[in-house]
C-alpha positions as CSV (number, residue, x, y, z in Angstrom):
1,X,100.7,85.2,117.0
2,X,98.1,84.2,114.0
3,X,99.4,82.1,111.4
4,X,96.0,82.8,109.3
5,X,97.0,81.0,106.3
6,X,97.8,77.9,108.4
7,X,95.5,78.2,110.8
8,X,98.1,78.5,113.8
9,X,97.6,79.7,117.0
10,X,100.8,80.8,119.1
11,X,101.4,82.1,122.3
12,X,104.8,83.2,123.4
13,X,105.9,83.9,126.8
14,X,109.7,85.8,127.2
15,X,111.3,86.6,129.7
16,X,115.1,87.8,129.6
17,X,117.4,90.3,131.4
18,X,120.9,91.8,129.9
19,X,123.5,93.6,131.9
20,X,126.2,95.8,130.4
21,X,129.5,96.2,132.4
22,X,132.3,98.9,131.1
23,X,135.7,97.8,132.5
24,X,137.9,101.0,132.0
25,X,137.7,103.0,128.6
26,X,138.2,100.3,126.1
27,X,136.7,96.7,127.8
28,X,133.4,96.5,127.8
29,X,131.3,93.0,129.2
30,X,127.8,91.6,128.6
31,X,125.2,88.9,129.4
32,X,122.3,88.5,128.3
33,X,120.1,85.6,129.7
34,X,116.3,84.5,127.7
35,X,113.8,82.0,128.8
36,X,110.9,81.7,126.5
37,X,107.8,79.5,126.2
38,X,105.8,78.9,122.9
39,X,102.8,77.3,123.0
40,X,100.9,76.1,119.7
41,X,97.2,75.2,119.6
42,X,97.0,73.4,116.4
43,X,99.8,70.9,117.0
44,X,99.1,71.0,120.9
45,X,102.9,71.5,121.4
46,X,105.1,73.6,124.0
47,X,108.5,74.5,123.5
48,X,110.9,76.1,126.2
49,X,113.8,77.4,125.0
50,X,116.8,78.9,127.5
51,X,119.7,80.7,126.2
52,X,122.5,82.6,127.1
53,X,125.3,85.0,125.5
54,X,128.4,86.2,127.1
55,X,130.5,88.1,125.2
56,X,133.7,90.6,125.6
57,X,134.3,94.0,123.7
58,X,137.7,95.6,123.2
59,X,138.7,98.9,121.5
60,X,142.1,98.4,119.8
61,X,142.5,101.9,118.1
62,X,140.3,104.7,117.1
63,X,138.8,102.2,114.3
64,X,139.5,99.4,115.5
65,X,138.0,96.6,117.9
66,X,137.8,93.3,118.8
67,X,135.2,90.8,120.0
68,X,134.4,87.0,121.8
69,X,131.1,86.3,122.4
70,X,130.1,82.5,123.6
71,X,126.4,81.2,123.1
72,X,124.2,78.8,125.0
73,X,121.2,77.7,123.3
74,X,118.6,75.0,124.8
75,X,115.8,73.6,123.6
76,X,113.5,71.5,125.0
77,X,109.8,70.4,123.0
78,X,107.1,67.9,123.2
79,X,108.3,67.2,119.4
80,X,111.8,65.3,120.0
81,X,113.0,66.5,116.4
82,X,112.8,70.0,117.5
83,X,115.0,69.6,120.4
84,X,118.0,71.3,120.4
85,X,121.6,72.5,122.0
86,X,123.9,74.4,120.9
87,X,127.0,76.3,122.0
88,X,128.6,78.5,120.0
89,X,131.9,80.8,120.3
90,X,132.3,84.0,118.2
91,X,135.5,85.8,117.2
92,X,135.3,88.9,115.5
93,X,137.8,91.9,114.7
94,X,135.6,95.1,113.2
95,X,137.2,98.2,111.5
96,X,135.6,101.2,110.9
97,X,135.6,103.7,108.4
């Protein structure tokens, strides 16, 4: 990536897999795992970030479903006040109409 206005010069390297596993009609589970690497000339910096999402799907009704989904995010850069981790859980009920 070109930042041209800045003068940046990014590089990012991904990697990630997902799997999607349906437990009977109505339960469905997923993971999805990401490791990236971002590399900026300019600065002469290199972040690696790793996350992971596991979450849980359940139909209710015909409109109806409910969700949990719990996030791992790390971050790890060669600038400490860019370093990061978080972890965050996700409840969600979804109608539709």
């Amino acid at each position: 990536t070109q930042y041209l206005d800045r003068g940046i010069d990014q590089t990012n390297n991904n990697i990630g897999l997902s799997n999607s596993y349906k437990i009977g009609p109505k339960t469905i589970f997923n993971l999805s795992l990401n490791y990236l690497i971002s590399d900026t000339k300019l600065e002469e910096t290199k972040d690696k970030t790793k996350s992971a999402t596991l979450s849980a799907t359940r139909q209710i009704g015909e409109e109806l479903s409910t969700s949990a989904s719990f996030r791992y995010l790390d971050r790890q850069s060669a600038v400490s006040i860019r370093d990061i981790t978080d972890r965050r859980l996700t409840l969600s009920l979804r109608y539709t109409f």
